[in-house]
N, C-alpha and C positions, 0 to 999 in steps of 0.2 A: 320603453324608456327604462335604462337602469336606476337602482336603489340612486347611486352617485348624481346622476342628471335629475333625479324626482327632489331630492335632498336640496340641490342647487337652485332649483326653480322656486322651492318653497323659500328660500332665503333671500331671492331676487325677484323674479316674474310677481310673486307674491308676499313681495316684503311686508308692503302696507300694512295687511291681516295677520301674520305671523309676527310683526311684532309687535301686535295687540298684546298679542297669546301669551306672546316671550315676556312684554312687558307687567302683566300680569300676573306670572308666575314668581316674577323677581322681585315686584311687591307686594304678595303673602307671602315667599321667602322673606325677604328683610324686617319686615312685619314679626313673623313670626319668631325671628332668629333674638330682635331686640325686646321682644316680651318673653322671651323665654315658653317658647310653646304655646301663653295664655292666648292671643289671636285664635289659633287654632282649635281651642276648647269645644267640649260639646255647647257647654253652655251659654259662649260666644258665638259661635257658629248661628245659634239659633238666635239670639238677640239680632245677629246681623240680618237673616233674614224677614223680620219681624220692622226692625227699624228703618230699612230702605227699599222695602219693599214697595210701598206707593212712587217713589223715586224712579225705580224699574217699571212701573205702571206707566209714568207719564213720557218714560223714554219712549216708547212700545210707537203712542203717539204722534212724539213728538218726529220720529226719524223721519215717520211718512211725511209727516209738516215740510218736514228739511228736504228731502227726496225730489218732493215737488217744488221746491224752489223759493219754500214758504220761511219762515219762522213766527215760533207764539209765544209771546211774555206776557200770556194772561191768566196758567193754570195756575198757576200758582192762588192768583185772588178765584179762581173759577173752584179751586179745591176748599176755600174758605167758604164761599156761597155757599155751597153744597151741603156742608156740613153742618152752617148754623140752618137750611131750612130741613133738613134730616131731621134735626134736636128739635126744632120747632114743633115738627108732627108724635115725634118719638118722648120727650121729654115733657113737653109744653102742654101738649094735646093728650098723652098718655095713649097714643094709636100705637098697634103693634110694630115692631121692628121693621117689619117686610114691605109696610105701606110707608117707613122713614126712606127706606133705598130707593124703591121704586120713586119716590119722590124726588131724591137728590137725583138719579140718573135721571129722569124729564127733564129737571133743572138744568144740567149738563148738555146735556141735549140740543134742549133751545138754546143755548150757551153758542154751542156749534154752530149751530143753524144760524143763528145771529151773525155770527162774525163770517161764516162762511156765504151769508148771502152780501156782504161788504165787498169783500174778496171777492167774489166770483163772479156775482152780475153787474157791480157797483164800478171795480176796477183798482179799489182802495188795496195798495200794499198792504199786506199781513199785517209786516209791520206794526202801521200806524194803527192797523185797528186792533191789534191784539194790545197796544201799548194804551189806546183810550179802554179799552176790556179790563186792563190790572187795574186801572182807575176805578173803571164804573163799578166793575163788582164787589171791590175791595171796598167802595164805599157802599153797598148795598149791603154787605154783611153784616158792618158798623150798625145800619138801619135795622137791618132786621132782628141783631141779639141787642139792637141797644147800647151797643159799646161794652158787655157785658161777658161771660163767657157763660154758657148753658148747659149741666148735665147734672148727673151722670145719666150715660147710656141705661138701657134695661140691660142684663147681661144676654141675651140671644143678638141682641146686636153687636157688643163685642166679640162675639166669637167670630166673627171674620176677622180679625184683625190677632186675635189674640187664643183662639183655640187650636185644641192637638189635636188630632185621630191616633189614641195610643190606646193599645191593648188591645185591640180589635181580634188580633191573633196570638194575643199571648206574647211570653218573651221573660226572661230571668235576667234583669238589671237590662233588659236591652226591647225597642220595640220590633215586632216581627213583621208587623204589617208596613213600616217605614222601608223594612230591608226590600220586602218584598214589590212594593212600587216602586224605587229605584233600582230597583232587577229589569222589572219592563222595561224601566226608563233605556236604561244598559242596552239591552237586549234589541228594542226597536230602533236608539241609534245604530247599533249594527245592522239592522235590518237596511236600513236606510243609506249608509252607505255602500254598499252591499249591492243594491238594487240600481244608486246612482252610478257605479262602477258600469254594470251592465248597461245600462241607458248608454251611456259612453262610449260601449263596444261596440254596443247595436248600431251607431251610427258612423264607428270608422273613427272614432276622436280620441284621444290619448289620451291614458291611462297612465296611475303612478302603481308600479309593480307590486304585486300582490303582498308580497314580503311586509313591504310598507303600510299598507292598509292594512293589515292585520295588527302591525305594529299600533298605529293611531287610534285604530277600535280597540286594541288591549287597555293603553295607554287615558283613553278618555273614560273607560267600562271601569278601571281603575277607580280613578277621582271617583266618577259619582260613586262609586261603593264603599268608596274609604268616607266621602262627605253624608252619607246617608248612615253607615254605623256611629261617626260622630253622634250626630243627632238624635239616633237613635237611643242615645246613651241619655239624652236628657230628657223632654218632654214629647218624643213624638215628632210626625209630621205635621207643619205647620197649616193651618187650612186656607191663609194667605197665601202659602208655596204653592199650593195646589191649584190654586186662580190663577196665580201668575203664570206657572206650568200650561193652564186653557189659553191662556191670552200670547203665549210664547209660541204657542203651536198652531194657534187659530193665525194669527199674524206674519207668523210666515211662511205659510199654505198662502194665505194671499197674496203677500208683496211677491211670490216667489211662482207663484202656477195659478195664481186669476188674468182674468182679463185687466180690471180693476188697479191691480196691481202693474201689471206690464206698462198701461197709461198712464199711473204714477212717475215710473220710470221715465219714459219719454217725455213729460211734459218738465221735469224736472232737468232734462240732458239739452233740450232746445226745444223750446215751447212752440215758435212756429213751425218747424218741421214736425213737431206734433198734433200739431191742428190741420196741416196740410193732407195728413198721413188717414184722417178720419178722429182723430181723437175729439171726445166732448170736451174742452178744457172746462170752460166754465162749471159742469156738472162734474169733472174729478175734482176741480178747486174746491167745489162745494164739498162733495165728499169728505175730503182728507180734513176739512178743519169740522165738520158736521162730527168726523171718527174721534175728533182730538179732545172736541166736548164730551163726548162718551167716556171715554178713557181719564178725562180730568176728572169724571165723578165718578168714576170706579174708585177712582185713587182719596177723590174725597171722602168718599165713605171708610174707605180701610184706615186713611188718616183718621178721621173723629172717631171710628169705634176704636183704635190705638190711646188716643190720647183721652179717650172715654168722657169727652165732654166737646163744641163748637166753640172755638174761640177766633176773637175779632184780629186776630193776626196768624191765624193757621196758615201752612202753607209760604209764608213770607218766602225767597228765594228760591222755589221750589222748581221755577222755570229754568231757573239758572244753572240747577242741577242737572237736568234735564236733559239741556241744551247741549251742557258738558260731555254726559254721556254720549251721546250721539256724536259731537264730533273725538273726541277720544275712541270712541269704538269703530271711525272711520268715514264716517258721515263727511262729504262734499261742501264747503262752503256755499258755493253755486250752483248747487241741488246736484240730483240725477242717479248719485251716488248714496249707499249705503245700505245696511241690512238691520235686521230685528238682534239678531244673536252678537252683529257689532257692540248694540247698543248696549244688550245685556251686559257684552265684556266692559264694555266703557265706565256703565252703570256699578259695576263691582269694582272698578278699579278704585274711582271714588269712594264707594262704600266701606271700601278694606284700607286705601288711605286714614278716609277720617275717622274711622274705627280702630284703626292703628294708633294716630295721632291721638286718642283721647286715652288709650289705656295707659299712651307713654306719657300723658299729665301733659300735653301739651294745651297753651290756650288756645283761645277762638281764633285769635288775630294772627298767629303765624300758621293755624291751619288754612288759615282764608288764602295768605299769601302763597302757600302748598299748592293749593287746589288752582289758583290763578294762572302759576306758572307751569301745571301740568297741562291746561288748556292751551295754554299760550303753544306751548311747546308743541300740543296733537297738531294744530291745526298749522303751525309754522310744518310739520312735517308731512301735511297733504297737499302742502303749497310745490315745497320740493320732491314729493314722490311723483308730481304731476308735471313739475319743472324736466326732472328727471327721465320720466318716460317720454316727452314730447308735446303732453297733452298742453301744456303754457308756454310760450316764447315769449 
């Protein structure tokens, strides 16, 4: 396949995903162009990561929610649970940091289990059950702080949320050791496509010419190098970056080369031809919303050690956010569709919006109305890329 045909395919065959990419880039471009560079600061850079981080956490979740055919409007109160029975044990109780987590993820947990046993052996749409879930829990939070907010944190529990790995290897105004993990980082995307190239050959399937792949690995080895000396420049590697980096890799090694994952997939594209096929539905339904509790109190915990205290409206439209990522990053209304690294792009697009939007002084209410119509718009444009290719009549 020539440079010309591989160019063409990425802009057509592959529009949907490419103009994630595209659209992504034109708002940290315009972003950037209208602050005058400040978006792009070191010291920005890293607030960004810091402050929507849990955001990206509950995306991770929520795709596979969507994939399968599910949706959850309940992390959001599931991230507030968490948080005040953390502070409970951490604050209240004066128990060390590591028995408040381990506590909030059990919490979480059975969170999942809960609603995933509604969904899966019951028959109860997600839906309805994750919509009595933002209920129950939101009110269970009220109960348990009292209607009160609880902290502060000790500081070992902040530091998930709020600690650097800097110095580690030295550096003169700059950290070394940040360069240096976004090297690997570099480096094993290359590796990686590099390897799926060959996979590709090996089997006789078409390939985008070499010229070109080298180009995209320059081109991507790029950013992360240019984004990791930013950073570098202010506090260090974040140690939330660093979870979310396990939970980005860990997730999609799954949705992408488990078994696990694979039945996701089909259960989300046509459920009975996936029951037909051998698939456990009921035991993946379980799963996927069992994973989504897990992931709500990962995110609860980075939320209260962030905000260094539990409060009785943490988390408020957190699902919404969520939700948005994933379909802006290409997620399927009617499941079956979508990826981890979608979600990530989705998850950023917002984040650099509303992070745009607040350095330009803008208020809450026409950022709302921003974020609304950027939704509106992804998903009017999976309706039509779907119109488009045949897959709707």
């Amino acid at each position: 396949m020539s440079v010309v045909a591989s160019i063409k395919e990425l802009f057509t065959t592959n529009l949907q995903r490419s103009g994630i990419y595209l659209a992504f880039v034109a708002i940290v471009v315009f972003f950037a162009v209208r602050t005058n560079g400040l978006s792009l600061g070191p010291e920005n850079l890293t607030n960004l990561v810091l402050q929507y981080s849990y955001i990206l956490i509950l995306a991770i979740g929520m795709v596979m929610v969507i994939i399968a055919g599910h949706i959850d409007l309940s992390v959001g109160s599931v991230v507030a649970l968490v948080g005040a029975v953390s502070a409970i044990f951490v604050v209240r109780q004066g128990q060390p940091w590591w028995v408040g987590m381990i506590a909030g993820l059990i919490v979480g947990a059975l969170i999942g289990a809960w609603q995933g046993f509604w969904v899966a052996y019951v028959g109860i749409p997600a839906f309805i059950v994750t919509l009595a879930g933002m209920l129950l829990f939101r009110g269970l939070t009220g109960l348990v702080l009292n209607n009160l907010s609880l902290g502060p944190f000790n500081k070992p529990y902040t530091l998930i949320a709020s600690g650097f790995s800097n110095g580690l290897l030295g550096g003169n105004g700059y950290d070394v050791f940040t360069l240096v993990v976004f090297a690997i980082v570099a480096v094993a995307y290359a590796w990686s496509q590099w390897r799926a190239r060959k996979a590709r050959l090996a089997y006789n399937q078409s390939v985008q010419p070499l010229a070109l792949l080298v180009l995209q690995v320059v081109v991507v080895s790029a950013i992360i190098m240019w984004f990791a000396w930013q950073i570098s420049h202010d506090r260090g590697l974040p140690v939330v970056l660093i979870i979310l980096a396990v939970l980005i890799i860990a997730y999609t090694l799954v949705t992408q080369k488990s078994v696990f994952g694979r039945h996701v997939y089909a259960l989300g594209g046509n459920k009975t031809a996936a029951a037909l096929s051998g698939v456990k539905v009921r035991r993946i339904n379980f799963g996927v919303m069992l994973n989504m509790g897990v992931l709500a109190g990962v995110a609860g915990l980075v939320f209260s050690a962030r905000s260094n205290a539990a409060q009785p409206g943490a988390g408020n439209m957190f699902e919404l956010d969520a939700i948005a990522a994933c379909f802006i990053g290409g997620a399927a209304v009617t499941g079956g569709v979508g990826t981890v690294p979608g979600a990530m792009v989705g998850g950023l697009i917002m984040a650099v919006m509303s992070n745009g939007m607040q350095l330009l002084g803008m208020e809450t209410s026409p950022q709302q109305v921003v974020k609304g119509l950027v939704l509106l718009l992804a998903v009017a444009f999976d309706v039509w890329n779907k119109r488009r290719s045949g897959a709707v009549r």
